[in-house]
C-alpha positions as CSV (number, residue, x, y, z in Angstrom):
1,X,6.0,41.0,-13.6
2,X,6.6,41.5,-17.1
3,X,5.0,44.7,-18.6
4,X,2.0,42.8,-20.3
5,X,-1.3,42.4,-18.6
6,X,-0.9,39.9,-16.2
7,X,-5.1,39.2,-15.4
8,X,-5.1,36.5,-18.4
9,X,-2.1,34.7,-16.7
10,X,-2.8,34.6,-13.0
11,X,-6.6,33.3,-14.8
12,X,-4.0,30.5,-16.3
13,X,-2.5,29.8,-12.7
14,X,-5.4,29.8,-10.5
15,X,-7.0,27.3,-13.1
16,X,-3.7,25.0,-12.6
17,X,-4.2,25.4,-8.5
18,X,-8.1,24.5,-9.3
19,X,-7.2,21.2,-11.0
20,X,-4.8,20.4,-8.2
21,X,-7.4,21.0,-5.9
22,X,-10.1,19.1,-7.5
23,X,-8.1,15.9,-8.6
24,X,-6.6,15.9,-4.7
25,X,-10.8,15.8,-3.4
26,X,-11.9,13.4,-6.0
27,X,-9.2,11.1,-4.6
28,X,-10.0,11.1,-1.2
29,X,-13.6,11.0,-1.9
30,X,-13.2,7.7,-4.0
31,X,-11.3,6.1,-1.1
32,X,-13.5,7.0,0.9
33,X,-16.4,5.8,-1.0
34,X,-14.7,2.5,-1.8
35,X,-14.2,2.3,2.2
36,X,-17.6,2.7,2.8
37,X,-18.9,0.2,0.0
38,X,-16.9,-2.5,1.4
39,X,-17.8,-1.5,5.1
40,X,-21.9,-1.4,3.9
41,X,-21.4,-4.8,1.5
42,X,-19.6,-6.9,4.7
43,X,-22.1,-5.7,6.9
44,X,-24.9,-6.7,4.7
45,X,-23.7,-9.8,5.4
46,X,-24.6,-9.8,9.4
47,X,-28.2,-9.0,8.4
48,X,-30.4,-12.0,8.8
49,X,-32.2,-13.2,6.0
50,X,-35.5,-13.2,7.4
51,X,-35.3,-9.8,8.5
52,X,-37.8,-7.5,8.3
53,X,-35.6,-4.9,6.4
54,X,-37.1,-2.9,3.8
55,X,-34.4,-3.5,2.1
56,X,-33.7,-6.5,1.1
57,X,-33.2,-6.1,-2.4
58,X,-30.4,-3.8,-1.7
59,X,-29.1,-6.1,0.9
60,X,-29.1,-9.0,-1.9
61,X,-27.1,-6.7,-4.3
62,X,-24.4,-5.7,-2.0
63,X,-24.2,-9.6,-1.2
64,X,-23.5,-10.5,-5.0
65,X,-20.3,-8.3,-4.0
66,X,-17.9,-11.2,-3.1
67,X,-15.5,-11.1,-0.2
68,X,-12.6,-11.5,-2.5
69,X,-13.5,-8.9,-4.9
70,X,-14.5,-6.2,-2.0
71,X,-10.9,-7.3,-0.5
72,X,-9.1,-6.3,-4.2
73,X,-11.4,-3.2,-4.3
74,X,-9.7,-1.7,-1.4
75,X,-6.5,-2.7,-2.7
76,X,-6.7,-0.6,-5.8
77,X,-8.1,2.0,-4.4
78,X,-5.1,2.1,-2.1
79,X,-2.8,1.9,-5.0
80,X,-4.6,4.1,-7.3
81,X,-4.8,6.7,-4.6
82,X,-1.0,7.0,-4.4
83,X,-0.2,6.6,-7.8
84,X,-2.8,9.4,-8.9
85,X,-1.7,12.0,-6.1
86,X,1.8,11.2,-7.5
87,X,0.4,12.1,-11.0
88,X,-0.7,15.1,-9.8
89,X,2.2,16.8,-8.5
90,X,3.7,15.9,-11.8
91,X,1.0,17.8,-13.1
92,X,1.5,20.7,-11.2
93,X,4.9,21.1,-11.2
94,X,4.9,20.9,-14.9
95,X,2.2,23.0,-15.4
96,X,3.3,25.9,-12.8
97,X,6.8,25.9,-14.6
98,X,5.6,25.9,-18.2
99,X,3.3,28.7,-17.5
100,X,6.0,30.9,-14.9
101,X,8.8,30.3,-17.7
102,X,6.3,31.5,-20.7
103,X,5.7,34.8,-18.9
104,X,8.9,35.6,-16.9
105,X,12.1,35.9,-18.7
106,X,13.5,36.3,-16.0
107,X,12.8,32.7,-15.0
108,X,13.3,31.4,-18.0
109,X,16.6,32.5,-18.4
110,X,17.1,30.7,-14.6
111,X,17.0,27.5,-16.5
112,X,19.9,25.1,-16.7
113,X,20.9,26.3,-20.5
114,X,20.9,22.9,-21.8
115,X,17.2,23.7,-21.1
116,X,17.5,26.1,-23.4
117,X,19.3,25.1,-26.3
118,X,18.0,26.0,-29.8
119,X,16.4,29.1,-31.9
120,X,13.7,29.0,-30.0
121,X,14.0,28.7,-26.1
122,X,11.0,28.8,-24.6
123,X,10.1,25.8,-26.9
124,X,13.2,23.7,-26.0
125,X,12.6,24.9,-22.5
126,X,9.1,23.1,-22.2
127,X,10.2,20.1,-24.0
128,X,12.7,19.6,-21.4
129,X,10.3,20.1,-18.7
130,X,8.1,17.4,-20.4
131,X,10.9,14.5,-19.6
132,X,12.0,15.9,-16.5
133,X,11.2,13.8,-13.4
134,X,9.5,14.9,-10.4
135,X,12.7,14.8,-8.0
136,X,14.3,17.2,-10.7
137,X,11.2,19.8,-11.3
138,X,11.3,20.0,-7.4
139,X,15.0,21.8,-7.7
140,X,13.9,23.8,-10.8
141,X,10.9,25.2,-8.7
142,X,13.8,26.0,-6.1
143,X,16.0,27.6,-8.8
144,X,13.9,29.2,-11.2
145,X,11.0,30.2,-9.4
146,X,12.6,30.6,-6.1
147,X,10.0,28.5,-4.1
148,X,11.5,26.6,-0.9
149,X,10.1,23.3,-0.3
150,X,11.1,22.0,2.9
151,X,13.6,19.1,2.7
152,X,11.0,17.2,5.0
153,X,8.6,17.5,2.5
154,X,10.5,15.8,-0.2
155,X,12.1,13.2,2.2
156,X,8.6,12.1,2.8
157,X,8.1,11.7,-0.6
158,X,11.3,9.7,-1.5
159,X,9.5,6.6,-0.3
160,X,6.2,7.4,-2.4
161,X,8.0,8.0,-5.7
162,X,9.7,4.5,-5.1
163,X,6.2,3.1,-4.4
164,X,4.5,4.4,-6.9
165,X,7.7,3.0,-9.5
166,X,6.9,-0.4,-8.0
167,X,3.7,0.0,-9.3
168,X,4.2,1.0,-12.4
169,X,7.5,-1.3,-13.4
170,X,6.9,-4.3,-11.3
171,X,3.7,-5.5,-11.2
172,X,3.7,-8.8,-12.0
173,X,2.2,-11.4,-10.7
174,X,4.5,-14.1,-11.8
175,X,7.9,-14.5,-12.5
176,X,10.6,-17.1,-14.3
177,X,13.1,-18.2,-11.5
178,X,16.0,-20.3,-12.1
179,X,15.8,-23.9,-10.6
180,X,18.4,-26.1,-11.2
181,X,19.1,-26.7,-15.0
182,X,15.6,-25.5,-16.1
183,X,13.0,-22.0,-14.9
184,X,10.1,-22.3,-12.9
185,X,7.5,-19.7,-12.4
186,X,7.1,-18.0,-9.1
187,X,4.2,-16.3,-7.7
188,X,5.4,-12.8,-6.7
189,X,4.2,-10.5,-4.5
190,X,2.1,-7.9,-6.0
191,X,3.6,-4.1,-5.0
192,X,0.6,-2.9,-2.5
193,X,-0.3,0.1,-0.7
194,X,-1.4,0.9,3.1
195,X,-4.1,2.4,4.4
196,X,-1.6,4.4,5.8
197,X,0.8,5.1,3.0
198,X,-2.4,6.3,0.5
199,X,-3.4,8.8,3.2
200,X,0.2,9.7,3.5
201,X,0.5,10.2,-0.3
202,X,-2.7,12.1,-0.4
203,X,-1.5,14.6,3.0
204,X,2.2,14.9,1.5
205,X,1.5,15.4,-2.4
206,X,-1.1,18.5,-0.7
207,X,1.5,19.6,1.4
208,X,4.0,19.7,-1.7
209,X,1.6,21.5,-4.4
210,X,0.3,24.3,-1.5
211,X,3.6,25.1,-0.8
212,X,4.2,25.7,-4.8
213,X,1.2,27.4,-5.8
214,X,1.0,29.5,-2.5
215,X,3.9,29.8,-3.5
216,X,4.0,31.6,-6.5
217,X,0.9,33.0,-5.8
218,X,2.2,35.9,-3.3
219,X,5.9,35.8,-4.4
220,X,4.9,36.6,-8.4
221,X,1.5,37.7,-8.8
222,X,1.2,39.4,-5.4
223,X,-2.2,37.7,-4.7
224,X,-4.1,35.2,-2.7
225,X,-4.9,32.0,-3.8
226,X,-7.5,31.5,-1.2
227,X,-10.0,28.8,-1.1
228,X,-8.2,27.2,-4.3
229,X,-5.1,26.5,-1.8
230,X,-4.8,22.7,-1.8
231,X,-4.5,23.1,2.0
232,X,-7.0,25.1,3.5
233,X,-7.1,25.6,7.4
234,X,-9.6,22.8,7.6
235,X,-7.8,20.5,6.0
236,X,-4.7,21.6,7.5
237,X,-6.2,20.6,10.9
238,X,-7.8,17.1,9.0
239,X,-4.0,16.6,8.0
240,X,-2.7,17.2,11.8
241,X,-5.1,14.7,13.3
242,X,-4.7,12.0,10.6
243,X,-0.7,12.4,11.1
244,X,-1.2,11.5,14.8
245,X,-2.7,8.9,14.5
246,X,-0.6,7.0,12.2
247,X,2.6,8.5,14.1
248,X,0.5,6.6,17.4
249,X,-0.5,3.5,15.2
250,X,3.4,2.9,13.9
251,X,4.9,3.6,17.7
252,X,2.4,0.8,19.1
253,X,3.9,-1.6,16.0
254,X,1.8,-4.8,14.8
255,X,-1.0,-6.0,16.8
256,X,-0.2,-9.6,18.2
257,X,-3.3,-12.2,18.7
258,X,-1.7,-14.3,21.5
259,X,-4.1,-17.6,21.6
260,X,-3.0,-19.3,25.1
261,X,-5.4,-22.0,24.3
262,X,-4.9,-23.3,20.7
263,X,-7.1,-26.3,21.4
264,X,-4.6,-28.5,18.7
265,X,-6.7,-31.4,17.3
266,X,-5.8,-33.9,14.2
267,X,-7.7,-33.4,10.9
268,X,-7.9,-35.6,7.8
269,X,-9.0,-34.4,5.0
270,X,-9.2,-35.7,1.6
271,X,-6.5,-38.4,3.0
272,X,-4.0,-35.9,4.4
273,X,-3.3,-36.4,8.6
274,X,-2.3,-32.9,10.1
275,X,-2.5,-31.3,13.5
276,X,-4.2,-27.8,13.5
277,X,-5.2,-25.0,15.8
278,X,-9.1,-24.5,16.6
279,X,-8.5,-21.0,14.8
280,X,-7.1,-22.6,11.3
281,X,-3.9,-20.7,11.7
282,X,-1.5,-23.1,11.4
283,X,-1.1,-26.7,10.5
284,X,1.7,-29.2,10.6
285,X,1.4,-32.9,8.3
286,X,4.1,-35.0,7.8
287,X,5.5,-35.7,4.5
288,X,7.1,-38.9,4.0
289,X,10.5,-37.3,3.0
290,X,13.4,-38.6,4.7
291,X,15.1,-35.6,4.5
292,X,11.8,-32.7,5.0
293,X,10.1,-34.9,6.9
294,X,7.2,-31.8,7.7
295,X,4.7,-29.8,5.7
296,X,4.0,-26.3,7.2
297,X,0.9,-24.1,6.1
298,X,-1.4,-21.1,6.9
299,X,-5.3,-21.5,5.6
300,X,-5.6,-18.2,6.4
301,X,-2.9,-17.2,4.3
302,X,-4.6,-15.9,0.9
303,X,-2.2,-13.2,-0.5
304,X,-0.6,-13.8,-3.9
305,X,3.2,-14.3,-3.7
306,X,3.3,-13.5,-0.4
307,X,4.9,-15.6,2.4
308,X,4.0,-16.4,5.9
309,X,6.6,-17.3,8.7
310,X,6.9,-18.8,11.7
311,X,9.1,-18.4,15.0
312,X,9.4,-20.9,17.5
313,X,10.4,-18.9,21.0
314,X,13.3,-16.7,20.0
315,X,14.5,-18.6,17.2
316,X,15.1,-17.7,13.5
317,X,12.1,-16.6,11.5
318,X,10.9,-19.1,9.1
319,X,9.2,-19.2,5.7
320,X,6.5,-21.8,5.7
321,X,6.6,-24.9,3.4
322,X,8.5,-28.5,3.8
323,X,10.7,-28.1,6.6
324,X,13.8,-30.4,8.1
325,X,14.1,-32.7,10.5
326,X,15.9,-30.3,13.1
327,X,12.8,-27.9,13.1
328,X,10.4,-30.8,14.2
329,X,12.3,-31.2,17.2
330,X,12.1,-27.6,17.8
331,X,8.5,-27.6,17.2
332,X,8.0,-30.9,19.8
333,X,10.1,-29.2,22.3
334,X,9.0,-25.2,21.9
335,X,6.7,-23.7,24.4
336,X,5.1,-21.0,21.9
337,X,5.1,-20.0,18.0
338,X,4.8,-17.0,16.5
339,X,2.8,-16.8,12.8
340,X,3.2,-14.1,10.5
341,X,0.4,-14.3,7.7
342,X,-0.8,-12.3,5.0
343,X,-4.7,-12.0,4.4
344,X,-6.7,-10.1,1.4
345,X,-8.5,-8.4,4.2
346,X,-6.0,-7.0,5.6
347,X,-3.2,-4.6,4.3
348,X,-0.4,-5.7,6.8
349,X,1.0,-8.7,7.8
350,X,-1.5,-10.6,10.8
351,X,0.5,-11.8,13.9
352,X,-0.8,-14.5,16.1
353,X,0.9,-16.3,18.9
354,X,-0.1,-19.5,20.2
355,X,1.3,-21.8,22.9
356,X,3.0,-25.5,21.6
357,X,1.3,-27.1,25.0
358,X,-0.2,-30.2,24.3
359,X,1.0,-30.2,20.3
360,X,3.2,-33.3,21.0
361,X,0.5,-35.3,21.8
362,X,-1.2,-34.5,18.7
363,X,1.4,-35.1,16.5
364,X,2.1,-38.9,18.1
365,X,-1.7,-39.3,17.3
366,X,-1.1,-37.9,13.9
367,X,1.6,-40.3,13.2
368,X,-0.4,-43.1,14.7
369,X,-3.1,-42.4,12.4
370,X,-1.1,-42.0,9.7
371,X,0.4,-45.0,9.5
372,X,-2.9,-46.8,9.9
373,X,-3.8,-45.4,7.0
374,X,-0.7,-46.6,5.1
375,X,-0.9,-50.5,6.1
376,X,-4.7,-50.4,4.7
């Protein structure tokens, strides 16, 4: 340490590992809060209306809450969550630099020089820190203060830091697309966040910042951080059950609805002829085009820009939509298909697989039908 009185400076640095700590709690407390809103405004909903709850005028404020708007809640939350634990290990590693480079010489003078260019260094120095990106703050933390982060750490959050540009750069909900001579506008998928990837965020960004601050902590001011670590033994153990559980979730992969007995039946509605499942997840109407002679669509499908598929047996994966002549033969002849769907109230694709027996015969009725209603 330098010869001045260090107390005001480790002050300095245990109020940087406080902020770290309290902006990594507030974030898991508003996702968790969020979760529990939506959980206690969808169960409202199961509450009969001639209850005799106590209630009720709380009951009839959570049901003002609308599906769709408790659905985009959690996204949000889920997005904000990563993109603010993102912000602050930005804040830390800036922070934790700036302050170790104003009081060690040593460390400063560990800087790349261009760092240091100028009259005055330790002004160039912080400037420079200010547009350096997290990736490269990482490796000055390495080389300047001598802190190892281990290379799993930052491989975990490689994927986060591409997330969270997604977010930033490319959220748009629409987009020009050439088509033909002229541009159309295309829905695009919105960049969203998992359950699993905000806790993940959350876990890793914790893991980064108590490795720094620890850190530093013992290796400069020969003290303990203590309580203030960002990981505490608690929520190390919180971190080590959540991590097995998502390691358990991701080796059982997507959970497949198999429907054995899709119970297909024809619908018209508002003139349109189609064959459906008793579920609503998948319909089939016929088009009228010689050469996409089939019209292919989810209702359960409500997620902006994205796409749901279909697989007949082992065949190729589909997007939905006005389909040729060869896949209505595959269709009439399959035994099964497989749907892939997105839905606001869920943040991963939904899979369900239903049997083809018995969809011929529907589809001859729908025809039948249909051409009925085109010689009235």
């Amino acid at each position: 340490m330098t010869e001045r009185n260090t107390v005001p400076y480790w002050l300095d640095f245990q109020g940087i590992a406080a902020s770290v700590r309290m902006a990594l709690q507030r974030a898991t407390q508003a996702l968790q809060t969020g979760d529990l809103l939506r959980l206690a405004a969808f169960t409202a909903r199961t509450i009969p209306a001639d209850s005799k709850c106590k209630c009720e005028k709380l009951r009839a404020q959570l049901l003002e809450l609308q599906p769709d708007h408790l659905h985009a809640l959690g996204r949000e939350l889920r997005r904000s969550t990563l993109t603010t634990a993102i912000g602050v290990l930005d804040f830390c590693l800036f922070e934790v630099l700036v302050l170790m480079v104003s009081i060690r010489p040593d460390a400063l003078a560990r800087l790349p020089k261009d760092f240091r260019r100028g009259e005055e260094p330790l002004n160039a120095a912080k400037e420079s820190l200010r547009r350096t990106g997290i990736e490269r703050r990482l490796k000055l933390v390495a080389e300047v203060l001598q802190i190892s982060i281990a290379e799993s750490m930052v491989e975990d959050l490689k994927p986060l830091l591409a997330r969270r540009h997604d977010i930033t750069h490319q959220s748009k909900f629409y987009e020009f697309v050439p088509s033909g001579p002229a541009s159309a506008m295309k829905a695009r998928a919105f960049p969203e966040v998992s359950h699993e990837e905000s806790l993940i965020a959350l876990m890793t960004v914790s893991d980064i910042t108590d490795c720094v601050l620890a850190g530093v902590s013992e290796e400069h001011f020969k003290l303990d951080l203590g309580d203030l670590r960002p990981v505490t033994p608690g929520i190390a153990e919180v971190h080590r059950v959540m991590r097995e559980q998502i390691a358990a979730s991701r080796e059982r992969g997507p959970k497949v609805e198999t429907i054995d007995g899709p119970g297909w039946r024809v619908v018209i509605h508002e003139g349109l002829v189609c064959v459906i499942d008793k579920n609503n997840t998948v319909a089939f109407s016929a088009t009228g085009i010689e050469r996409l002679p089939l019209s292919i669509f989810c209702p359960k499908h409500d997620v902006h820009g994205e796409t749901a598929c279909v697989t007949i047996d082992a065949g190729d994966n589909r997007a939905v939509g006005f389909m040729e002549a060869s896949f209505v033969a595959e269709l009439l002849l399959g035994s099964s298909i497989l749907v892939e769907y997105h839905s606001m109230a869920s943040d991963a694709p939904i899979y369900a697989h239903l049997s083809l027996g018995g969809l011929a015969e529907r589809w001859a009725e729908a025809q039948a039908k249909k051409a009925a209603q085109a010689r009235k």
